[in-house]
matplotlib code that plots the C-alpha trace (Angstrom):
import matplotlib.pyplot as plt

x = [3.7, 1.1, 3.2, 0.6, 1.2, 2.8, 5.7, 6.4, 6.1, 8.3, 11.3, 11.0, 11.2, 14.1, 15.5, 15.8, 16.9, 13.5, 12.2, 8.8, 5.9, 3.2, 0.1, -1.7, -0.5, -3.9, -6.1, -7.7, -5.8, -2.7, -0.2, -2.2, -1.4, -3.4, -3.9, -4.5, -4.4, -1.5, -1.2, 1.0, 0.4, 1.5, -1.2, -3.8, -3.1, -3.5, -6.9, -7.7, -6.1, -8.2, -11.6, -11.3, -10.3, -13.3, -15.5, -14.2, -15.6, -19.2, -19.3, -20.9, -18.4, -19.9, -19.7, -16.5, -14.3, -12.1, -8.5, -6.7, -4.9, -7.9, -5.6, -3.8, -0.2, 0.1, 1.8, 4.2, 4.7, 5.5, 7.8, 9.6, 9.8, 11.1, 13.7, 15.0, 14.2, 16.5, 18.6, 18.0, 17.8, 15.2, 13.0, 9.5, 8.3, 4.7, 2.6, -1.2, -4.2, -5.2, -8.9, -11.2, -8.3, -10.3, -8.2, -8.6, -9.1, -8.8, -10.4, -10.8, -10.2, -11.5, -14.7, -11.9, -10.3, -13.4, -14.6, -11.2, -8.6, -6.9, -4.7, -1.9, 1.3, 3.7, 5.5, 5.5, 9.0, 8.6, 6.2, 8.6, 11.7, 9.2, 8.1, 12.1, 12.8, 9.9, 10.7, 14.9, 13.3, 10.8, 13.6, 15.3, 12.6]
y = [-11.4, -12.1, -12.7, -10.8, -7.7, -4.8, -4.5, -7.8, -8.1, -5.3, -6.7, -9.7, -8.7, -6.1, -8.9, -11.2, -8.0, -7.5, -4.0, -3.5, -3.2, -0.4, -1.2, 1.3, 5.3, 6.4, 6.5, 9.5, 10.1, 13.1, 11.2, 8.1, 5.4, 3.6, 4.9, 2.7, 3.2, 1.0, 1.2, -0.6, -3.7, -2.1, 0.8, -2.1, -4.0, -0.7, -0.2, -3.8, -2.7, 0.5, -1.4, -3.8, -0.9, 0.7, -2.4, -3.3, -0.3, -1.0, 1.6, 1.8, 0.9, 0.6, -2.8, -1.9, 0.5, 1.8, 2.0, 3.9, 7.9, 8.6, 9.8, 7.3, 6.4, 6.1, 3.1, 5.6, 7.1, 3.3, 3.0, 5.7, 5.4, 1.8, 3.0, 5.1, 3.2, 0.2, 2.2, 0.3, 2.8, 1.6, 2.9, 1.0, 0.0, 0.9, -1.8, -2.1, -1.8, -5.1, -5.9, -4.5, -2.0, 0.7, 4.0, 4.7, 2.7, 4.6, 4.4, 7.0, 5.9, 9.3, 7.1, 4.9, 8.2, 9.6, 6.5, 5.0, 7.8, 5.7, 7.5, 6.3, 6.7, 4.8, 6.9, 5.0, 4.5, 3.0, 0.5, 0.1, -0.8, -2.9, -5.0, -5.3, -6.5, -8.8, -10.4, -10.6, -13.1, -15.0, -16.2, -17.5, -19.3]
z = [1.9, -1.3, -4.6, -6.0, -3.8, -5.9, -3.5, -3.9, -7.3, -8.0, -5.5, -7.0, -10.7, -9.6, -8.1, -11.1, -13.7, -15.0, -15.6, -13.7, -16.0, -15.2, -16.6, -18.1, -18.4, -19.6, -16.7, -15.4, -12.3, -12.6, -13.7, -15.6, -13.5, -11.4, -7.6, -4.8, -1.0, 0.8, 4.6, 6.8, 8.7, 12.1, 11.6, 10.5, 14.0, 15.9, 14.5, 15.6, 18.7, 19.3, 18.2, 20.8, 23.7, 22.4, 22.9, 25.9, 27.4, 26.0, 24.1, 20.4, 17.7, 13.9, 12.5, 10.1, 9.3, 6.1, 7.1, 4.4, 3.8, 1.7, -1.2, -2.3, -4.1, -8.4, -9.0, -11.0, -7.0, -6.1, -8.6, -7.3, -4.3, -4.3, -6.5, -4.0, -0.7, -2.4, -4.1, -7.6, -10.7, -12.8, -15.2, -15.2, -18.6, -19.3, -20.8, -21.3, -19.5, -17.6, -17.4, -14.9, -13.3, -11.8, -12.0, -8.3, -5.2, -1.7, 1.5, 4.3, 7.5, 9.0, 10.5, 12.6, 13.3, 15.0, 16.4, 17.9, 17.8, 14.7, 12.6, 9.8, 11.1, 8.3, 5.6, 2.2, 2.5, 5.9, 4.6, 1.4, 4.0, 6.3, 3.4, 2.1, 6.2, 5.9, 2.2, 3.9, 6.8, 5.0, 2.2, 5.4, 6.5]

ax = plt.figure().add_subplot(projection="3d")
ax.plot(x, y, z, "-o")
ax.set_aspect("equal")
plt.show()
């Protein structure tokens, strides 16, 4: 799991008693904070899964496809729901902009929906808990 990964970041901050920072409350997007689309490993390797059942039939597949909800999470949504997946009450601290954040990032997956019968099928707290198991095993490791 990527240090860098917001999950990650959070848990580990949480972790060490530091308050989460969200950067930038000013962004065009309904609550100001930054929106991006997460989706689960497990519903990434199903598409994988679907794209090669599809081309093992010879049938046309594009050459890529967005996996995503098309909507998208705030990182103030994040925040939440962390929060309450771990049950740690903290307030995030809200700190500048960084450089180059686009207000919104989300992809559509409805092309691998058509195409391969792929749909999302991990909540946000699902993915929350699933990143939480994964962090658990890997500080065994």
């Amino acid at each position: 799991m990527s240090p860098y990964n917001l999950f990650s970041m959070v848990f580990a901050g949480v972790e060490q008693g530091e308050v989460p920072v969200i950067f930038g409350d000013d962004y065009e997007t309904p609550d100001g904070t930054c929106v991006r689309d997460y989706i689960h490993v497990s519903d990434l390797a199903a598409a994988h899964v679907a794209a090669a059942k599809r081309m093992a039939t010879g049938e046309p597949i594009e050459p890529a496809y967005n996996l995503g909800s098309g909507d998208g999470t705030s990182v103030t949504e994040i925040m939440s729901a962390i929060a309450r997946v771990t049950g740690n009450d903290f307030t995030p601290r809200i700190g500048p902009r960084r450089a180059g954040d686009p207000a919104r990032v989300v992809a559509s997956g409805d092309l691998a929906t058509r195409d391969l019968g792929w749909a999302m099928t991990h909540t946000l707290d699902e993915m929350i808990s699933s990143a939480l198991e994964a962090r658990a095993h890997l500080s065994h490791v």
